[in-house]
C-alpha positions in Angstrom: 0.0 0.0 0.0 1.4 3.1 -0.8 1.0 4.7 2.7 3.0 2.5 3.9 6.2 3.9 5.8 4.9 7.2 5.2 5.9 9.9 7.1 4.3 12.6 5.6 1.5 13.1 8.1 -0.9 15.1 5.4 -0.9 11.6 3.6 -0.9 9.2 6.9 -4.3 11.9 7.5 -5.8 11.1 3.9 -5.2 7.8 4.3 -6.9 7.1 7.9 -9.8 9.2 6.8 -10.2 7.4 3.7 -10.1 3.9 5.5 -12.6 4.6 8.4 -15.1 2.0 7.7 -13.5 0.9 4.5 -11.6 -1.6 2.7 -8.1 -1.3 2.3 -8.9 -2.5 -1.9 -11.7 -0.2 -2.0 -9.9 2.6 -0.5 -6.6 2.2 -2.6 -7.9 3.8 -5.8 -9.5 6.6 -4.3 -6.2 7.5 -1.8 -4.5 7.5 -5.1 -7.1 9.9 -6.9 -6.9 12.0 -3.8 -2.8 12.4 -3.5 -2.5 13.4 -7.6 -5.3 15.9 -7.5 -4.2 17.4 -4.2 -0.6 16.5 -3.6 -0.7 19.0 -0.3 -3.1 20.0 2.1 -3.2 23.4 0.7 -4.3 22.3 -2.5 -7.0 20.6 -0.4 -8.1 23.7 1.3 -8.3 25.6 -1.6 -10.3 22.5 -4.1 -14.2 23.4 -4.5 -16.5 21.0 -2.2 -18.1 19.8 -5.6 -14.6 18.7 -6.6 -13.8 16.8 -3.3 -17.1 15.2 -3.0 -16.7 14.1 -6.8 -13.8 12.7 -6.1 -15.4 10.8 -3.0 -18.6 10.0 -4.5 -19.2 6.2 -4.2 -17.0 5.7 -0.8 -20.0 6.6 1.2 -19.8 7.6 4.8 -19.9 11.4 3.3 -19.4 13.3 6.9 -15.5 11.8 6.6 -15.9 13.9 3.3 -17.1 17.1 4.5 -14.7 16.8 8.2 -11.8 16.0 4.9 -12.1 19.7 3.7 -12.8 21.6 7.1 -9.8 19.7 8.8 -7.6 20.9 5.4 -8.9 24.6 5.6 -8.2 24.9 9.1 -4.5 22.9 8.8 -3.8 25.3 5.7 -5.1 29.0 7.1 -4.8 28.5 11.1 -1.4 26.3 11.4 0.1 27.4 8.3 0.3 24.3 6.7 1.8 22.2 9.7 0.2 19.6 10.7 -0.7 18.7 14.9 2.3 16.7 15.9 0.8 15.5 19.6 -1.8 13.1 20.1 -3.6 15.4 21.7 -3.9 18.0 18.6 -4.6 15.7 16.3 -7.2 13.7 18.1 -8.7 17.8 18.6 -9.1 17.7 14.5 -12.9 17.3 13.2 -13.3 13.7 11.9 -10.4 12.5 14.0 -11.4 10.2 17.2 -8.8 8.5 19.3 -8.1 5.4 16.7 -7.5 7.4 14.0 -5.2 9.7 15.8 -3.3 6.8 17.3 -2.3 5.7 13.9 -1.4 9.6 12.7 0.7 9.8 15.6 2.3 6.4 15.7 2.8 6.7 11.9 4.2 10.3 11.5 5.5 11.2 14.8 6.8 7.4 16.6 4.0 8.3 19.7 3.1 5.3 21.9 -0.5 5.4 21.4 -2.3 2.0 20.4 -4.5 1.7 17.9 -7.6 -0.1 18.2 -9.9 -0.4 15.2 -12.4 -3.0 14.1 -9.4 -5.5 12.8 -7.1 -5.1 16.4 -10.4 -5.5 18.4 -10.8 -9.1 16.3 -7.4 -10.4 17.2 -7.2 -10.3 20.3 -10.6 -11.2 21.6 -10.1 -14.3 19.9 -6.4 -14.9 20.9 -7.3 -14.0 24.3 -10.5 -15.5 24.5 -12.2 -12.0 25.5 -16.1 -11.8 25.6 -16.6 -8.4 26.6 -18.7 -6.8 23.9 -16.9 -4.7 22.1 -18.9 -2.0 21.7 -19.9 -1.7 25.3 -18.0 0.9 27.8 -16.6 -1.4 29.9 -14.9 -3.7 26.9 -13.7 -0.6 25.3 -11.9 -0.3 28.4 -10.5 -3.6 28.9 -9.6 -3.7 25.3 -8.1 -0.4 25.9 -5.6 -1.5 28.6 -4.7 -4.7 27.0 -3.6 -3.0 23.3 -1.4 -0.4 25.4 0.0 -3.1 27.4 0.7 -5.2 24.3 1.8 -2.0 22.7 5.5 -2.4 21.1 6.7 1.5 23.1 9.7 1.6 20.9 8.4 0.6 17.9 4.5 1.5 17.8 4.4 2.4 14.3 5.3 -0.8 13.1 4.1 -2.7 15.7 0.2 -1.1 15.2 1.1 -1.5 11.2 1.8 -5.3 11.6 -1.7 -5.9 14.0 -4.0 -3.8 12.0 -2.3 -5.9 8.5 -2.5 -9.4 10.4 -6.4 -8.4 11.6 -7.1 -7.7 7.9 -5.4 -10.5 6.0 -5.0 -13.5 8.3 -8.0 -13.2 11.3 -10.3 -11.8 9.2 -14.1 -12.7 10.0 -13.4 -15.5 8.4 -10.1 -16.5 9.3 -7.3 -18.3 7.5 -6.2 -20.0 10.1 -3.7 -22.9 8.8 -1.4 -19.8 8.1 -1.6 -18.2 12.0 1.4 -17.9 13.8 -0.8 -18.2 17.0 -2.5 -21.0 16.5 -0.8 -22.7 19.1 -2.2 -20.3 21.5 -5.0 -18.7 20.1 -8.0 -19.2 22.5 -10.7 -19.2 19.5 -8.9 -21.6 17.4 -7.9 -24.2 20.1 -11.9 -24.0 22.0 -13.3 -23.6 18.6 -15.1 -20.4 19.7 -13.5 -18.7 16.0 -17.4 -17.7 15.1 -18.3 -16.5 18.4 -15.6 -13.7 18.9 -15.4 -10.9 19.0 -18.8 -10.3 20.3 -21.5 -7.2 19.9 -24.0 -6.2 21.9 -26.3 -4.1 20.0 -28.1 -5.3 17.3 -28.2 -3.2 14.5 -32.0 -1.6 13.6 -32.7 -1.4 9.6 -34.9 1.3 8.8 -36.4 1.2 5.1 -37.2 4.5 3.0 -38.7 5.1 -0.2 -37.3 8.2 -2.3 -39.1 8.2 -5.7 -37.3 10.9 -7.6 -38.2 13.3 -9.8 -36.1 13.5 -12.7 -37.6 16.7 -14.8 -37.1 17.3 -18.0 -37.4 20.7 -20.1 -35.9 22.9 -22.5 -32.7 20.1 -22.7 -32.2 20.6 -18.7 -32.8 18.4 -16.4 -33.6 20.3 -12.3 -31.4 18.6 -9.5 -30.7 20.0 -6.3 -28.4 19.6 -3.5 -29.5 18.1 -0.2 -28.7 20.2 2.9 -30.2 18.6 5.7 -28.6 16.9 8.8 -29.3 13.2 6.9 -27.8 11.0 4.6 -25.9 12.3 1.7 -25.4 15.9 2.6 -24.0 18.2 0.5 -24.3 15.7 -2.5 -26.6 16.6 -5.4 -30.5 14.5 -6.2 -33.6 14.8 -8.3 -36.4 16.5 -6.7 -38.0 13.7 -4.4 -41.0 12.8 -2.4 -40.1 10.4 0.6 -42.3 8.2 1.8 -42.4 4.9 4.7 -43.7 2.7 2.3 -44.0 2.0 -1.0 -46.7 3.8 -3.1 -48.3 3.7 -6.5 -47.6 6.4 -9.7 -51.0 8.1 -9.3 -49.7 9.3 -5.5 -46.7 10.7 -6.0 -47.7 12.6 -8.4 -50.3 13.7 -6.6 -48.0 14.5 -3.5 -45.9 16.2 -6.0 -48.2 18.5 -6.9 -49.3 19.5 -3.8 -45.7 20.4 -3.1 -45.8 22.4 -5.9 -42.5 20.1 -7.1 -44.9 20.1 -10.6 -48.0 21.6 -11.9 -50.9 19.7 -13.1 -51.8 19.8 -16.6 -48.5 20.9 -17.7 -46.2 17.6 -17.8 -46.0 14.8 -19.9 -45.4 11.2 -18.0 -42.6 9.8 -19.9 -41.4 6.6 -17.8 -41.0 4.9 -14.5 -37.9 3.1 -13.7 -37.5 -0.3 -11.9 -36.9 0.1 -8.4 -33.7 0.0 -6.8 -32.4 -0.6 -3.8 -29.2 0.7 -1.7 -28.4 -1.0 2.0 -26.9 1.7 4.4 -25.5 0.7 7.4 -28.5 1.7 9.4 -31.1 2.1 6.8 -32.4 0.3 3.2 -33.2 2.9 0.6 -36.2 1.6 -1.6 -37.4 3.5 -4.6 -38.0 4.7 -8.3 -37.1 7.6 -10.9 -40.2 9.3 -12.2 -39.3 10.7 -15.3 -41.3 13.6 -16.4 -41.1 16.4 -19.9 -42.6 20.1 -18.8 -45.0 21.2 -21.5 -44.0 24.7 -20.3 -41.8 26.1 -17.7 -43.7 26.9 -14.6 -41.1 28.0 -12.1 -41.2 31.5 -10.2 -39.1 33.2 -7.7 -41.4 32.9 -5.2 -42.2 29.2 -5.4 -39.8 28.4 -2.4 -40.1 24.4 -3.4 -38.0 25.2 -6.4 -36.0 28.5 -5.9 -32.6 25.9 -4.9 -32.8 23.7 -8.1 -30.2 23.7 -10.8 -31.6 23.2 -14.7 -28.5 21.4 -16.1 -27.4 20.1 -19.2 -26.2 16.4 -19.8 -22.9 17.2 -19.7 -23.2 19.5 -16.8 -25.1 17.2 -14.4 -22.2 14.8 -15.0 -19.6 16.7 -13.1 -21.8 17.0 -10.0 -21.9 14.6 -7.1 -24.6 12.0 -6.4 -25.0 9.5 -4.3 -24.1 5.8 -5.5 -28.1 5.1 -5.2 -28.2 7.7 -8.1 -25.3 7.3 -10.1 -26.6 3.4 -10.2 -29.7 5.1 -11.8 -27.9 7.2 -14.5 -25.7 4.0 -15.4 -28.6 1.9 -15.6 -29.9 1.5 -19.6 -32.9 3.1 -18.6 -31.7 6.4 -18.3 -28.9 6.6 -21.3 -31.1 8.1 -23.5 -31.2 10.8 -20.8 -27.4 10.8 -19.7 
């Protein structure tokens, strides 16, 4: 990987950020893409949010994107370019907790602060036999204490380097045992307890939404408009849409759309409905459609509130917006070439 032995802490930064909550293979391409468009974290302060978020679009997780160019404006104007070089500074950076600031200051600066992410958290409740859930208070602690006891002080870049690798390529949820230096004391593999640990305590609640999207057609421009709200996917661009719990027919959302003054009766033609699609979050399954619809004549007015925010954009100018991967699945989909 090419962070690796990197001391540049702007990179070691990029890197962390990139990998919270994601794959070292997914995460590869888009470090890369990151480091060649901005090499330095000035270049990073100074890039548009609709370039960064381009750039991100697909890796999900999009707070890590917004706390990415806050983190790089305040590095760049207030420090002058220097990055934090305690622990204590760098866990004070927004999108930086205490694992990711272990690893920046480990990495860059040779601090003796133990990381402790998803993959170290898996090793050693199975070589230890720990079932404390990790996600409770009291087996953050223990787990705590043990990774700083276990902690190589000399060494602790390498040494949280070599756990977080072993975590992701040999005791991985399923793990490849026969090649474990530790099976010989490993308390998983000799109890056969491997699927057991580690263990969680909170089961994780799927909500399901339906967005049926607008996508509105007229004079060759198609409206989008960029979501704002404290939810998923802010800041990134969308089709006008009506949410709803549960699924519903054509004839009510256009109905609901109408009273939202999103479009006006008699002045639309129905061209198509998509197939639905579907996009598991974390915490939430997003059901839902793309209604596509040709304005007879243009209806919009400065006072109509609903639609002061939209953009009327051209195919070739929607393209170099961000969307969310539920979209841009949409817009890849043969459906919607004739459209984009």
């Amino acid at each position: 990987m090419p962070w690796k032995n990197e001391k540049d802490p702007y990179k070691i930064w990029l890197s962390e950020i990139i990998l919270q909550q994601t794959r070292v293979d997914q995460g590869l391409a888009y470090y890369n893409n990151f480091i060649i468009a901005f090499p330095d974290v000035h270049r990073l302060a100074k890039a548009p949010e609709e370039k960064i978020f381009k750039l991100w679009e697909g890796l999900g997780y999009y707070s890590r994107c917004r706390n990415l160019s806050v983190t790089a404006k305040y590095i760049s104007k207030q420090l002058s370019g220097k990055f934090p070089d305690t622990y204590e500074d760098i866990k004070a950076l927004k999108g930086v907790g205490p694992n990711t600031a272990a690893a920046i200051s480990s990495f860059a600066y040779s601090l003796p602060h133990a990381v402790l992410d998803g993959n170290v958290y898996r090793v050693l409740a199975r070589i230890f036999g720990i079932y404390t859930p990790v996600d409770s208070s009291e087996g953050k602690k223990q787990f705590t204490v043990l990774s700083n006891e276990l902690l190589d002080k000399k060494r602790p870049g390498i040494y949280n380097q070599a756990i977080m690798d072993f975590g992701a390529v040999i005791c991985k949820p399923l793990p490849r045992c026969s090649e474990c230096v530790f099976r010989k004391h490993c308390f998983a593999f000799l109890n056969n307890k491997i699927d057991e640990l580690p263990v969680k305590e909170k089961k994780i609640k799927i909500r399901t939404r339906w967005f049926y999207y607008l996508v509105i057609e007229y004079a060759n421009k198609t409206a989008i408009r960029q979501r704002t709200g404290k939810d998923i996917w802010q800041q990134l661009y969308e089709f006008p849409m009506i949410e709803a719990n549960k699924e519903q027919d054509l004839h009510k959302i256009l109905l609901s759309a109408e009273k939202q003054l999103l479009i006006k009766k008699g002045i639309y033609d129905l061209i198509s409905l998509s197939p639905v699609h579907k996009q598991q979050l974390s915490h939430q399954l997003i059901v839902g459609q793309f209604i596509t619809i040709k304005l007879k004549k243009d209806f919009t007015s400065k006072t109509n509130g609903h639609i002061a925010d939209w953009l009327w954009l051209s195919k070739t100018q929607i393209k170099r917006y961000p969307f969310p991967k539920f979209i841009n699945k949409y817009l890849l989909s043969p459906a919607s070439q004739a459209l984009f």
